[in-house]
TORDOFI-743625 format. One record per atom (N, C-alpha, C): x, y, z; atom name. Coordinates in Angstrom, 1 decimal, always signed. Example, Ala and Ser with C-alpha at 12.3 -4.5 7.8 and 13.67 -1.06 7.14 Angstrom:
# TORDOFI-743625
atom east +13.2, north -5.7, up +7.8, name N
atom east +12.3, north -4.5, up +7.8, name CA
atom east +13.2, north -3.3, up +7.8, name C
atom east +12.8, north -2.2, up +7.1, name N
atom east +13.7, north -1.1, up +7.1, name CA
atom east +12.9, north +0.0, up +7.9, name C
This chain:
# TORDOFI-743625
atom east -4.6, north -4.9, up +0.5, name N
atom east -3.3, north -5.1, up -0.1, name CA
atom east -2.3, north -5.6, up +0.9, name C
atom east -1.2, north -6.3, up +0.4, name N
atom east +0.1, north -6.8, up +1.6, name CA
atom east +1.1, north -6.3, up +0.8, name C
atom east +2.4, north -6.3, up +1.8, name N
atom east +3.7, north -6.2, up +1.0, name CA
atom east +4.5, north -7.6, up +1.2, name C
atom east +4.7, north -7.3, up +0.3, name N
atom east +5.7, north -8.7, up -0.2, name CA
atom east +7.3, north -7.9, up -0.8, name C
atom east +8.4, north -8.8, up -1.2, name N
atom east +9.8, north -8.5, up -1.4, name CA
atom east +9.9, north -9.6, up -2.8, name C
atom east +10.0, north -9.2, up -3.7, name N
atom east +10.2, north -9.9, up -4.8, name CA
atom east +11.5, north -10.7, up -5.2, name C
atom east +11.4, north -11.7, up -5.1, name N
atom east +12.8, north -12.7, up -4.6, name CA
atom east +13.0, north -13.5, up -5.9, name C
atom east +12.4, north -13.2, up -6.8, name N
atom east +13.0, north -14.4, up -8.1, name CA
atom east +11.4, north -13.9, up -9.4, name C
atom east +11.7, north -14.8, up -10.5, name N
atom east +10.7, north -14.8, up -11.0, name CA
atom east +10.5, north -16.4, up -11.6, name C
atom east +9.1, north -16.7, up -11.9, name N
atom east +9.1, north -17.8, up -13.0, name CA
atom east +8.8, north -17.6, up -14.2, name C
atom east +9.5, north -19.0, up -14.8, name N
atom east +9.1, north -19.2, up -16.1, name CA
atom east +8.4, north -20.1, up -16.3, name C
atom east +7.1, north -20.4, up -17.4, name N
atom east +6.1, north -21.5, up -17.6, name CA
atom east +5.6, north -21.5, up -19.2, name C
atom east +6.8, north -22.3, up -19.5, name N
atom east +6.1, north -22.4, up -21.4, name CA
atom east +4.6, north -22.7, up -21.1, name C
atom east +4.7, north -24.0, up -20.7, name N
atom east +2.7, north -24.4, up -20.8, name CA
atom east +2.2, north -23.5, up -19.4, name C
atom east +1.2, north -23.1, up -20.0, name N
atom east +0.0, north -22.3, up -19.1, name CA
atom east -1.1, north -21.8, up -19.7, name C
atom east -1.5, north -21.4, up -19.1, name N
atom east -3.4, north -20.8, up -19.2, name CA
atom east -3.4, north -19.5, up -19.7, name C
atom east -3.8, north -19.3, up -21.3, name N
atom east -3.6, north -18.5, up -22.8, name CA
atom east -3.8, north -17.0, up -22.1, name C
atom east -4.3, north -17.0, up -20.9, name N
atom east -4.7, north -15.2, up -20.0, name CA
atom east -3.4, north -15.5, up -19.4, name C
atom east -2.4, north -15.9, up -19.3, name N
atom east -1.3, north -15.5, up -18.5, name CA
atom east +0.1, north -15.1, up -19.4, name C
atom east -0.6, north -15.7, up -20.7, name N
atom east +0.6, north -15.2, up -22.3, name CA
atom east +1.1, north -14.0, up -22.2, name C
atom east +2.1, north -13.9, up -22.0, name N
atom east +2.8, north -12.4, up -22.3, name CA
atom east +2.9, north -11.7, up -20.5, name C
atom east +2.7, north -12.5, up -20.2, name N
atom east +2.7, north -11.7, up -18.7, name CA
atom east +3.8, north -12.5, up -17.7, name C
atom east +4.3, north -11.0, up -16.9, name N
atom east +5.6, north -11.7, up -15.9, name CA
atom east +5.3, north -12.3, up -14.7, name C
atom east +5.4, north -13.2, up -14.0, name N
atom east +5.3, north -14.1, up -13.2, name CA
atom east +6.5, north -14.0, up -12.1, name C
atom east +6.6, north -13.2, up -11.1, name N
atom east +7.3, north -12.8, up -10.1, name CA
atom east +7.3, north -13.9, up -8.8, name C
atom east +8.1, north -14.2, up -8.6, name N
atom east +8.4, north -15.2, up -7.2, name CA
atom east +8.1, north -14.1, up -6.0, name C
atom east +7.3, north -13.9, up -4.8, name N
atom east +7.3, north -13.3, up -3.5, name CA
atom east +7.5, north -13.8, up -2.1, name C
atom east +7.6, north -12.8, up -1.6, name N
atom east +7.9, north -13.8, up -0.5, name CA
atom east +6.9, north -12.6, up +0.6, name C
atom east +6.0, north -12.5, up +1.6, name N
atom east +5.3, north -11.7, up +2.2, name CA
atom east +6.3, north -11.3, up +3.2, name C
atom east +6.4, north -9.7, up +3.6, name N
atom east +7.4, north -9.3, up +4.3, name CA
atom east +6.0, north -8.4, up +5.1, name C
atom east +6.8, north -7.9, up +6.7, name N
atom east +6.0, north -7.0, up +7.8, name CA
atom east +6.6, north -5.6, up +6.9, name C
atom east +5.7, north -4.7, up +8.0, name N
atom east +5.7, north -3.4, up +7.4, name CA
atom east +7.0, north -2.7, up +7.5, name C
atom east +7.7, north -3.0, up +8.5, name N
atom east +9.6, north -2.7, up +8.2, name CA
atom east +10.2, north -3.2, up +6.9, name C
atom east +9.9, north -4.0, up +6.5, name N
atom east +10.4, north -4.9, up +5.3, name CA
atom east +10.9, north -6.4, up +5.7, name C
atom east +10.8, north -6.5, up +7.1, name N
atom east +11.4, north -8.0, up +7.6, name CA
atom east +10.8, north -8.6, up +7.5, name C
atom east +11.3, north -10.1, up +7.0, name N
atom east +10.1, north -11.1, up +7.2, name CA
atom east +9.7, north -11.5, up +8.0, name C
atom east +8.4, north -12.3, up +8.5, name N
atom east +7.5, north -12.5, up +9.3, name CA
atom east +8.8, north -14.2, up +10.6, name C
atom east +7.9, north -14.4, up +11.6, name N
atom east +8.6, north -15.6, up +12.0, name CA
atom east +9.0, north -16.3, up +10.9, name C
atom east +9.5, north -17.4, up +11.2, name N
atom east +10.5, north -18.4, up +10.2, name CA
atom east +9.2, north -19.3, up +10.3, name C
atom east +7.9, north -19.6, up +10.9, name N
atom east +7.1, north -20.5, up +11.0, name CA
atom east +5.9, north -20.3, up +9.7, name C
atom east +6.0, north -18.7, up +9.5, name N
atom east +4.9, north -17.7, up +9.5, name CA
atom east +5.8, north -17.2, up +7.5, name C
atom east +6.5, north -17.6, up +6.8, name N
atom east +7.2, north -17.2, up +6.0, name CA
atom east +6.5, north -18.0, up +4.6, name C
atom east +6.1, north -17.3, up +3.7, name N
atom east +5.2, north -17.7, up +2.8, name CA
atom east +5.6, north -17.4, up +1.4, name C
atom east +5.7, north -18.2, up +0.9, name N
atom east +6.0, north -17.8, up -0.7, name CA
atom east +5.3, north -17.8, up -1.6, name C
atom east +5.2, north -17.1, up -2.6, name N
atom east +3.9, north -17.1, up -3.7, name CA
atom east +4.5, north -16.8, up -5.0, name C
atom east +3.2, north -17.1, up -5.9, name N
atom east +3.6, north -16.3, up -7.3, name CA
atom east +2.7, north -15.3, up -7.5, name C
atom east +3.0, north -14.2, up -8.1, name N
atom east +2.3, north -13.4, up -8.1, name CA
atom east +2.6, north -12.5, up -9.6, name C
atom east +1.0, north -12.2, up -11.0, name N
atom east +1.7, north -11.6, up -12.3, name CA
atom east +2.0, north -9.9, up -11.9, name C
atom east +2.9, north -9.9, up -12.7, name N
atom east +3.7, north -8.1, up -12.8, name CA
atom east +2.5, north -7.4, up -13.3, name C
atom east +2.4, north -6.2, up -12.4, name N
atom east +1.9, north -5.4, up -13.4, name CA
atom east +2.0, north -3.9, up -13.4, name C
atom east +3.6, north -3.9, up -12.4, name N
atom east +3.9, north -2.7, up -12.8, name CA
atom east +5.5, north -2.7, up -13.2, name C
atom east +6.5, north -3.8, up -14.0, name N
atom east +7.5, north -3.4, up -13.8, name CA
atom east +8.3, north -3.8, up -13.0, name C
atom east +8.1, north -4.3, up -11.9, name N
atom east +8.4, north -4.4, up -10.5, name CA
atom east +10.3, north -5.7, up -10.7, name C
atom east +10.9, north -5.5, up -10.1, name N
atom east +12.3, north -6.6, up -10.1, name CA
atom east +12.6, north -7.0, up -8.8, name C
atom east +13.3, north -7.9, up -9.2, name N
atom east +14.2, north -8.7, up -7.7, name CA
atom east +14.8, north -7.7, up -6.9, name C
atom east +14.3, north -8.1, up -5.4, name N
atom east +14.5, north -7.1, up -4.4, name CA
atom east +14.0, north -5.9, up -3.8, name C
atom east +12.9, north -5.7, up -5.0, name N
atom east +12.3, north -4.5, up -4.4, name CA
atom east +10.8, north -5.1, up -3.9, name C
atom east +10.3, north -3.7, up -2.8, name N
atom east +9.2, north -4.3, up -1.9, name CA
atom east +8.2, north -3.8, up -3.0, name C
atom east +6.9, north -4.8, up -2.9, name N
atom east +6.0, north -4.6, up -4.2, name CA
atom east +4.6, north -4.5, up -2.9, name C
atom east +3.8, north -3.6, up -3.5, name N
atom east +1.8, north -4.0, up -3.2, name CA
atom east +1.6, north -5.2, up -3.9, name C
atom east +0.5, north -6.0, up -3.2, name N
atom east +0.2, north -7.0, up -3.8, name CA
atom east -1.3, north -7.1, up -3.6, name C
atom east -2.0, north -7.7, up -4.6, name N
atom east -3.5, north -7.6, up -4.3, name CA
atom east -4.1, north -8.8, up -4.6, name C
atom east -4.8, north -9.5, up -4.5, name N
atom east -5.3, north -10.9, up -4.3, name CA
atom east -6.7, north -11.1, up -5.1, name C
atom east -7.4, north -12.1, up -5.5, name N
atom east -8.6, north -12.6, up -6.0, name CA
atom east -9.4, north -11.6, up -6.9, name C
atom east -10.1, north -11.3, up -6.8, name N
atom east -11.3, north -10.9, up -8.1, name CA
atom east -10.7, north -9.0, up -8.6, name C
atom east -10.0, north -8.4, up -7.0, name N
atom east -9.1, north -7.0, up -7.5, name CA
atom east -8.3, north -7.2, up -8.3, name C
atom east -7.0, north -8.5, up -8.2, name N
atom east -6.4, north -8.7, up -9.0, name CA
atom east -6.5, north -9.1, up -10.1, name C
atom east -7.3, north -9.8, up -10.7, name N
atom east -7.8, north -10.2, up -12.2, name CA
atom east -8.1, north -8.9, up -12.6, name C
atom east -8.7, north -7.3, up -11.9, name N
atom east -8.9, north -6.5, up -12.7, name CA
atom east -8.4, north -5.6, up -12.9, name C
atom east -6.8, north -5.8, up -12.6, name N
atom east -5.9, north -5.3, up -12.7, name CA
atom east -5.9, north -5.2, up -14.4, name C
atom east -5.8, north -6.2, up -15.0, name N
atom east -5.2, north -6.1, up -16.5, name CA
atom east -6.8, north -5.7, up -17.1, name C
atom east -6.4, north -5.2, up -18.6, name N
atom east -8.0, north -5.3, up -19.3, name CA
atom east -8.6, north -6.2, up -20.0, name C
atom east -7.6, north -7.4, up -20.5, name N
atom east -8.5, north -8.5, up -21.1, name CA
atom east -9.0, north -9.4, up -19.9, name C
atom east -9.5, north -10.6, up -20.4, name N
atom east -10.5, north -11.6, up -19.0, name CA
atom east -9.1, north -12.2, up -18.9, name C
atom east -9.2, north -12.8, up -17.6, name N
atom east -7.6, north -13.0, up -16.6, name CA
atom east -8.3, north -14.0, up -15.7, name C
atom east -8.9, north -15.3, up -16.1, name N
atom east -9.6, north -15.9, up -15.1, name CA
atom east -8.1, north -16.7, up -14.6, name C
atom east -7.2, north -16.9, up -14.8, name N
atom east -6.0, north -17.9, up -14.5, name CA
atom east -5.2, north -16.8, up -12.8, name C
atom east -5.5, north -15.4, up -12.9, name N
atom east -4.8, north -14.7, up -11.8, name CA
atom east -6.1, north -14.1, up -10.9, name C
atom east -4.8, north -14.5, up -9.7, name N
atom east -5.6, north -14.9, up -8.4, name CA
atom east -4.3, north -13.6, up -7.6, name C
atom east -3.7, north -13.5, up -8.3, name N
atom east -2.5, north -12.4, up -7.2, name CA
atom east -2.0, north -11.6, up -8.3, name C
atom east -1.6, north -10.2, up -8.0, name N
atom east -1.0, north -9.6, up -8.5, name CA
atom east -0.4, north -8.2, up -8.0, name C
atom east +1.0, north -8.0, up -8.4, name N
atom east +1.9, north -6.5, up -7.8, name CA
atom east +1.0, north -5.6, up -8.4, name C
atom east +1.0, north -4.5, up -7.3, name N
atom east -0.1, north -3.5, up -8.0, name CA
atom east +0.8, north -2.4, up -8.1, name C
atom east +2.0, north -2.1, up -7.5, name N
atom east +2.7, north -1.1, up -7.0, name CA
atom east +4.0, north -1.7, up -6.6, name C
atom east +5.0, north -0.6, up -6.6, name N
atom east +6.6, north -0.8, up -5.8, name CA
atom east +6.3, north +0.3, up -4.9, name C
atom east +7.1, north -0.3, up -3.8, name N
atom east +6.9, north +0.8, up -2.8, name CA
atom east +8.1, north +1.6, up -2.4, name C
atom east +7.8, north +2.8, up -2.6, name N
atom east +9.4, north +3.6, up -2.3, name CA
atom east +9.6, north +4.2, up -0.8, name C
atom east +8.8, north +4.2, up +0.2, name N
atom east +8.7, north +3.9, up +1.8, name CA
atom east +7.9, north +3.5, up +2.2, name C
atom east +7.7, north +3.5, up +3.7, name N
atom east +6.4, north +3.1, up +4.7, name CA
atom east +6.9, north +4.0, up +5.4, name C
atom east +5.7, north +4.2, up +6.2, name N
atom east +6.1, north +4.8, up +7.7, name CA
atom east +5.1, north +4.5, up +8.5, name C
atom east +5.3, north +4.6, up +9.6, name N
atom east +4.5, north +4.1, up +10.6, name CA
atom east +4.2, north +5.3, up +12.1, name C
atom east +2.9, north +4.9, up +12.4, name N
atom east +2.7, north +6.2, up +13.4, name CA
atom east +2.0, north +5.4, up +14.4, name C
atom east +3.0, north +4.8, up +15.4, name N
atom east +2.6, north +3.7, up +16.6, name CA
atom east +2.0, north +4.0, up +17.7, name C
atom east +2.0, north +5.9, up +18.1, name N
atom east +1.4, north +6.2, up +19.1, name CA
atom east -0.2, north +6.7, up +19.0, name C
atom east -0.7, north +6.3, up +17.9, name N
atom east -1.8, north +6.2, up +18.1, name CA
atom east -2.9, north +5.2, up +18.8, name C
């Protein structure tokens, strides 16, 4: 899983009939502080909702064959998806 910062959403009348009814979140991959990565290194995606998730908040994000089994009908059109909002991190550096 990565964290990402949910920065917008899309909209797509035409699309692929397993994406019907489902939210389509704009991300953007953020480091474990919540800052984004270098300015070289700054990556944007789409990724479907599947918890609720809104503009601004830091979301889990899960990728390929986990994410299609996120939902319960067949989802062959998603390749990414929020699995979670995250309400902290912490970090333990002196290990």
């Amino acid at each position: 899983m990565l964290l990402a910062k949910v920065i917008g959403s899309v909209v797509s009348t035409q699309k692929s009939p397993s994406l019907t009814g489902k939210k389509l979140l704009l991300i953007q991959w953020v480091n474990a502080d919540g800052s984004l990565p270098a300015q070289d290194q700054i990556r944007t995606e789409i990724a479907v909702d599947s918890v609720g998730a809104g503009e601004g908040e830091i979301v889990l994000v899960t990728c390929g064959s986990s994410a299609r089994r996120v939902f319960p009908e067949p989802n062959d059109a998603i390749d990414m998806a929020v699995v979670g909002i995250v309400d902290s991190v912490s970090q333990n550096l002196s290990a």
